[in-house]
C-alpha angles and dihedrals in degrees: 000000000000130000091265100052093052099051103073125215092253102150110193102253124272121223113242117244111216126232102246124037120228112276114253107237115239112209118203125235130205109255121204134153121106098302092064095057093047083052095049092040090051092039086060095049102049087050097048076048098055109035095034089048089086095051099047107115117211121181089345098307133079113293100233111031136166104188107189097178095058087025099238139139121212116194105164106293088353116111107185118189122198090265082055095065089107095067083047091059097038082048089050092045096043086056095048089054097049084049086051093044083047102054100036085055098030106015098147092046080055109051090032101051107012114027112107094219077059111055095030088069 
C-alpha cells in the first residue's frame, strides 16, 4: 500500500450552514413632532368618518344610503334612481380621478395620514 492510499480522505466536518439565517429583532420607537400629531389627528377622523357615516341622519333618514330594495340611492340630499346610474358612474370616476390626481401629487400624504391600510394599522 502506498502512502495515498493509506491516508483516507477524512476532511475535518464542516459545520452546516442553514437555509435561512435568524431574524434580526426591530424594535419600535415612540414617534412624536408635529407630523405625528397631524397622523394621529387624521387617523381619528377617518375613522369617526368611516364608522359614524352610518349613523349620520339627514332629513330624517341615514345620510348615505343604498337602498337596493326601493332602488335608491341616498347620498346626503341625493336621491339616485336606477336611470340615474349614469351620474353615479360620472360622480365615481370623477373620484377616482381626484384619488389618482391626489397620489400622483401627494402620495406619501396619502399613504401616511389618509390611506385606510394606514391608519388601520
Amino acid at each position: 500500500m502506498n502512502q495515498k492510499n493509506s491516508q483516507v480522505a477524512t476532511a475535518a466536518p464542516v459545520a452546516e450552514e442553514g437555509l435561512y439565517k435568524a431574524r434580526k429583532k426591530i424594535q419600535v420607537r415612540s414617534v412624536t413632532g408635529i407630523f405625528a400629531t397631524w397622523r394621529w389627528a387624521l387617523v381619528w377622523l377617518t375613522q369617526l368618518l368611516y364608522y359614524g357615516l352610518p349613523w349620520l341622519q339627514w332629513n330624517d333618514r341615514q345620510a348615505v344610503l343604498l337602498d337596493l330594495v326601493n332602488r335608491k340611492f341616498y347620498i346626503f340630499g341625493l336621491v339616485l334612481w336606477p336611470q340615474d346610474v349614469f351620474f353615479l358612474a360620472i360622480i365615481l370616476i370623477i373620484s377616482a380621478y381626484a384619488l389618482f390626481l391626489f397620489t400622483a401629487v401627494a402620495g406619501r400624504l396619502w399613504c401616511g395620514y389618509a390611506c385606510a391600510q394606514t391608519v388601520f394599522t
